[in-house]
C-alpha positions as YAML, in Angstrom:
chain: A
units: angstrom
residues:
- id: 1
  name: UNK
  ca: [-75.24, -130.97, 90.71]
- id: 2
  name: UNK
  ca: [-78.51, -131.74, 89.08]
- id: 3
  name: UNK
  ca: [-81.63, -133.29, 90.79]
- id: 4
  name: UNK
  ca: [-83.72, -136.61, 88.77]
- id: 5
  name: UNK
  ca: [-87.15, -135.96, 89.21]
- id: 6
  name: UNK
  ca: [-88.96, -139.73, 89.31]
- id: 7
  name: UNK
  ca: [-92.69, -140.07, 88.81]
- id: 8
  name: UNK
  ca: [-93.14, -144.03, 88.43]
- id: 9
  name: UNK
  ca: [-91.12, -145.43, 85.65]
- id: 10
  name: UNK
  ca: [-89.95, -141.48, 84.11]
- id: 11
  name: UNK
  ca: [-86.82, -139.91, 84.76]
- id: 12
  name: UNK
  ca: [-86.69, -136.04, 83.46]
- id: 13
  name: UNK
  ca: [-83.89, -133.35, 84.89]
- id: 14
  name: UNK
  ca: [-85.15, -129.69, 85.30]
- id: 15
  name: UNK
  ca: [-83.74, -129.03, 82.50]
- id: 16
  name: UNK
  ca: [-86.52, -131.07, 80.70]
- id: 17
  name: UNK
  ca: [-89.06, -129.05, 82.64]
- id: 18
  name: UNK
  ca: [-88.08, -125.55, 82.51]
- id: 19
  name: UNK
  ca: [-86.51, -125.52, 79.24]
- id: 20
  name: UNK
  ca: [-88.58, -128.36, 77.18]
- id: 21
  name: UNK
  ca: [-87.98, -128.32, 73.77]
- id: 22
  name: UNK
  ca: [-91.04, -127.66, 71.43]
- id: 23
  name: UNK
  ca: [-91.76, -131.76, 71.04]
- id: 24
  name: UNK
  ca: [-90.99, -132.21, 74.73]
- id: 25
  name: UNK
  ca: [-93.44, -129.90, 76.52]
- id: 26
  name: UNK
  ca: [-96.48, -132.01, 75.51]
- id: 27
  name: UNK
  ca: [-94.91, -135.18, 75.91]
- id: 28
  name: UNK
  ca: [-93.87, -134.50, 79.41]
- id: 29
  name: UNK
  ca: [-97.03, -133.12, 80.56]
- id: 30
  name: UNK
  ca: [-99.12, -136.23, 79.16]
- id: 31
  name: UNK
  ca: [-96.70, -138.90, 81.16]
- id: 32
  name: UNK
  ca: [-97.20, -137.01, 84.43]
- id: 33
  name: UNK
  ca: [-101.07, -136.25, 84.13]
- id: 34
  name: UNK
  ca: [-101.47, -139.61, 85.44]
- id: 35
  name: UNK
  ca: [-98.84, -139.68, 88.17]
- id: 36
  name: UNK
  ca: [-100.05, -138.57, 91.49]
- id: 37
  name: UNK
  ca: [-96.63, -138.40, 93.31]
- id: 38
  name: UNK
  ca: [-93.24, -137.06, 92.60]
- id: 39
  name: UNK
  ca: [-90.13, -137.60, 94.43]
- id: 40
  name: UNK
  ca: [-87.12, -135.88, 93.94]
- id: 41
  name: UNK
  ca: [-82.81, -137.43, 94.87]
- id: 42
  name: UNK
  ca: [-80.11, -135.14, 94.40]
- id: 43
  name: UNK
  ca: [-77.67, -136.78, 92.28]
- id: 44
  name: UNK
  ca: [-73.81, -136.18, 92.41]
- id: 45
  name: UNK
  ca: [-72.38, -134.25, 89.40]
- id: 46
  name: UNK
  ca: [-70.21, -135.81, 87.19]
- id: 47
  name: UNK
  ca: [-66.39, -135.15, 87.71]
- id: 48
  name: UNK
  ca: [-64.67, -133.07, 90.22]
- id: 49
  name: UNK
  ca: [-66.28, -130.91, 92.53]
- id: 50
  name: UNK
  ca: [-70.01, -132.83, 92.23]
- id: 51
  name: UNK
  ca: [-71.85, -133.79, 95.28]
- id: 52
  name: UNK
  ca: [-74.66, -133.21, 97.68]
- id: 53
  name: UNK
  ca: [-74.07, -129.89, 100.07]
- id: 54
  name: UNK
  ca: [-75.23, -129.75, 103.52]
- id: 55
  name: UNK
  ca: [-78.03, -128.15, 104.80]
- id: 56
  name: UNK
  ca: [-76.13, -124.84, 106.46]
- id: 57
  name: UNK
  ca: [-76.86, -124.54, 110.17]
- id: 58
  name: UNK
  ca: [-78.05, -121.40, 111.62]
- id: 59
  name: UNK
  ca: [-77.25, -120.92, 115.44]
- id: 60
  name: UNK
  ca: [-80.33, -120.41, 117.42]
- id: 61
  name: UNK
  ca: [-79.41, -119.21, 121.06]
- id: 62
  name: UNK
  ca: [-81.69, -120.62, 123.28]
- id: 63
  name: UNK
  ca: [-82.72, -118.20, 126.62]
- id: 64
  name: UNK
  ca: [-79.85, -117.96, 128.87]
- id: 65
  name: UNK
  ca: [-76.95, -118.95, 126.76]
- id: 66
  name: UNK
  ca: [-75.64, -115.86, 124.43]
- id: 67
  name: UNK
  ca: [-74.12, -116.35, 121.31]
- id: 68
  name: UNK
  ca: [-70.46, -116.09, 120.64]
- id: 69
  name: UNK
  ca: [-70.88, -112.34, 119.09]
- id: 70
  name: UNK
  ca: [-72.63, -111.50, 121.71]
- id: 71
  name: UNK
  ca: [-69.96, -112.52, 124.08]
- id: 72
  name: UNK
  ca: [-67.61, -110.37, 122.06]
- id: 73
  name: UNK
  ca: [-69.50, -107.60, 122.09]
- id: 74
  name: UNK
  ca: [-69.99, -107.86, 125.56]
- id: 75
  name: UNK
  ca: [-66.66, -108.26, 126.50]
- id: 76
  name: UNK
  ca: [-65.83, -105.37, 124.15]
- id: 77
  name: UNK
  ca: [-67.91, -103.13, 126.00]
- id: 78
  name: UNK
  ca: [-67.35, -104.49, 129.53]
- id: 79
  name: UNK
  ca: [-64.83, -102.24, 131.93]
- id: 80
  name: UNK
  ca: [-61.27, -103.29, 132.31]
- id: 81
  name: UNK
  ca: [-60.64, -104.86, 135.55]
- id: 82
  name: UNK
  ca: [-56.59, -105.84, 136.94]
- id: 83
  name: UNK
  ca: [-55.66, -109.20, 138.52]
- id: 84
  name: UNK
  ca: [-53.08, -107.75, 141.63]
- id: 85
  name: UNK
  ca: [-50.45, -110.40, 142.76]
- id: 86
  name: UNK
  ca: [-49.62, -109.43, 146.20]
- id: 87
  name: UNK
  ca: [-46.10, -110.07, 147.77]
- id: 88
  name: UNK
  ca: [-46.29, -113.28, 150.90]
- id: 89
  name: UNK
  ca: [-43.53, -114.95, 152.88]
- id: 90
  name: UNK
  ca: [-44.87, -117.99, 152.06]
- id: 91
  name: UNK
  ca: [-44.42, -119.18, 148.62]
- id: 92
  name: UNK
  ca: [-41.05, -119.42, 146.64]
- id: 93
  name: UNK
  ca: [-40.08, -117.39, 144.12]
- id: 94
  name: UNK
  ca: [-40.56, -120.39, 141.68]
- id: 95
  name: UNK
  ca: [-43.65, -121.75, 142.69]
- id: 96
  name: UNK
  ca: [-45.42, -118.52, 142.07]
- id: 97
  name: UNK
  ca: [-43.88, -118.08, 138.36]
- id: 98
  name: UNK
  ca: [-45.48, -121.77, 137.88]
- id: 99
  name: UNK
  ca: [-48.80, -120.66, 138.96]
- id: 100
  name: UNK
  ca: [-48.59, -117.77, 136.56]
- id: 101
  name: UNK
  ca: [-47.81, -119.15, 133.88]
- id: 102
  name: UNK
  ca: [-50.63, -122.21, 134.22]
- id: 103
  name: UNK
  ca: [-53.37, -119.65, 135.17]
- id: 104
  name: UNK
  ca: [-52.76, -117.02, 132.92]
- id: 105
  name: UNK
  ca: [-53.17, -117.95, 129.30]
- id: 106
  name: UNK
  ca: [-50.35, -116.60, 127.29]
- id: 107
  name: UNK
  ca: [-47.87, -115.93, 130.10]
- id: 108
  name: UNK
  ca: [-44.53, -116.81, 129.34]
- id: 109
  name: UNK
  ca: [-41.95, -117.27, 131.67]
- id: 110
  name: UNK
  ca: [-40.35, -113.85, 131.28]
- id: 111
  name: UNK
  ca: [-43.63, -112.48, 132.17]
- id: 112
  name: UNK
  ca: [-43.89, -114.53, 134.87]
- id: 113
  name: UNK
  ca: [-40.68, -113.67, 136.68]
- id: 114
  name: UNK
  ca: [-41.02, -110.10, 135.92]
- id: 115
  name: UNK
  ca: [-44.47, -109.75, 137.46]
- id: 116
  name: UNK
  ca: [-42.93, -112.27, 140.42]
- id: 117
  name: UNK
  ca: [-39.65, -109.85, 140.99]
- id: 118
  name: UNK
  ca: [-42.09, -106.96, 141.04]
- id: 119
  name: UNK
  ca: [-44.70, -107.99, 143.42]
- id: 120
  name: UNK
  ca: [-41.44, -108.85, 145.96]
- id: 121
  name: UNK
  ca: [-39.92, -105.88, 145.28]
- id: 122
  name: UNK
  ca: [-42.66, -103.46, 145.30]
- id: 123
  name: UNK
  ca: [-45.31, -106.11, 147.74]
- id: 124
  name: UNK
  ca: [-47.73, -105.54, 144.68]
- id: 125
  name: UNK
  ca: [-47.70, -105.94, 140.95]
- id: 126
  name: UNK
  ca: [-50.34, -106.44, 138.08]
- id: 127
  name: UNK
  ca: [-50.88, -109.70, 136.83]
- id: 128
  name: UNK
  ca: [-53.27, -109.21, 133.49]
- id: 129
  name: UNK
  ca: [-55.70, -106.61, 132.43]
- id: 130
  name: UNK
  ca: [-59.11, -108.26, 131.28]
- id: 131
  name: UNK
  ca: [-63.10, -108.31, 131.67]
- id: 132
  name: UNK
  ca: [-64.35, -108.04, 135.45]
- id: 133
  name: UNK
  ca: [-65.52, -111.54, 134.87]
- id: 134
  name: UNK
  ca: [-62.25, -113.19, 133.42]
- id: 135
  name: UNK
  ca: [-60.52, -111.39, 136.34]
- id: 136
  name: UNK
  ca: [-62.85, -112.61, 138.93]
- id: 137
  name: UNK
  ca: [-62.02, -116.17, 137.02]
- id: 138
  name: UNK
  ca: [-57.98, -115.69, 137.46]
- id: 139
  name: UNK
  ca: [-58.04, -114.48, 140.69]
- id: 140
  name: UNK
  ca: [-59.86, -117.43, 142.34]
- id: 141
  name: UNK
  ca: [-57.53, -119.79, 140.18]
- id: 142
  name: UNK
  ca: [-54.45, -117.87, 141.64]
- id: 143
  name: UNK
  ca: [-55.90, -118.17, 145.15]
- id: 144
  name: UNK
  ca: [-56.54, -121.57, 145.20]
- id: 145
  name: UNK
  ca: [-53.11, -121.93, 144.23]
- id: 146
  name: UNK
  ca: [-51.83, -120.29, 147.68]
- id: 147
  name: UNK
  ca: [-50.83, -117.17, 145.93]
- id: 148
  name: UNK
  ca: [-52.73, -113.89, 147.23]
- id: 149
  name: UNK
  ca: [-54.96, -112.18, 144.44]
- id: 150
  name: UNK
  ca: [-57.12, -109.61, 144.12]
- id: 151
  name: UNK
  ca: [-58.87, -107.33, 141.29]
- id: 152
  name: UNK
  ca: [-59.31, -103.65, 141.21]
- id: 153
  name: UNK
  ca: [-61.14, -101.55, 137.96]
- id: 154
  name: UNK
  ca: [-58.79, -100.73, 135.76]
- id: 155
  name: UNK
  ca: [-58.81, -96.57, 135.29]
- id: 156
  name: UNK
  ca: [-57.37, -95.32, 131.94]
- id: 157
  name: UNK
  ca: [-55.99, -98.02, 129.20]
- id: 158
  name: UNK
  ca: [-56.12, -101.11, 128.95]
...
């Protein structure tokens, strides 16, 4: 890419101005002594690959919102909490795979019927392992789905 420098009716490239020939130095600096403004236009290079780049954008998080590494970090860092599906005589077997696997992201429908046959069996099973708040998040989903939820700190692995 190369940028035309304009001043009235001259067109010179940098190259003209940074690397002027022995003639050209002089010649140059009479023809602007006159000019009182320069403007500069970015010019697309010839052949492939030539254009104008954008200006890159640097994320500024404004108070209250954190940025996305932050959010890592802090999720990182944050406890492990488990979503409990408890055992009811109220929902069907299939009902409560289907709210599984459209609350919980990733659950396939093995999963799903597993964690299902387990929570019969046993009247309790473990649903996910996540961040207190994404926990917090699936257990009100699975609640207002008629299914009965709740979270507990995880202790040991996640």
């Amino acid at each position: 890419m190369e940028t035309v420098i304009t001043c009235g009716r001259v067109a010179i490239s940098p190259n003209q101005v940074f690397h002027p020939t022995s003639g050209d130095r002089y010649q140059l600096h009479k023809q602007l002594a006159n000019r009182s403004t320069l403007t500069s236009m970015p010019i697309a290079g010839v052949g492939k690959g030539g254009g104008v780049l954008d200006k890159p954008v640097i994320e500024k998080t404004t108070p209250g919102r954190e940025s996305e590494f932050d959010l890592r970090k802090s999720r990182k860092m944050s406890p492990p909490y488990r979503v409990m599906l408890h055992n009811d005589n109220y929902n069907k077997r299939e009902y409560v795979v289907q709210v599984l696997m459209k609350v919980i992201p990733g659950m396939t429908l093995d999963n799903a019927v597993n964690i299902m046959q387990e929570a019969h069996h046993n009247d309790l099973a473990v649903v996910i392992i996540c961040t207190q708040a994404d926990a917090e998040e699936h257990c009100m989903q699975l609640r207002g789905n008629g299914l009965l939820s709740s979270i507990e700190p995880a202790s040991g692995s996640c």
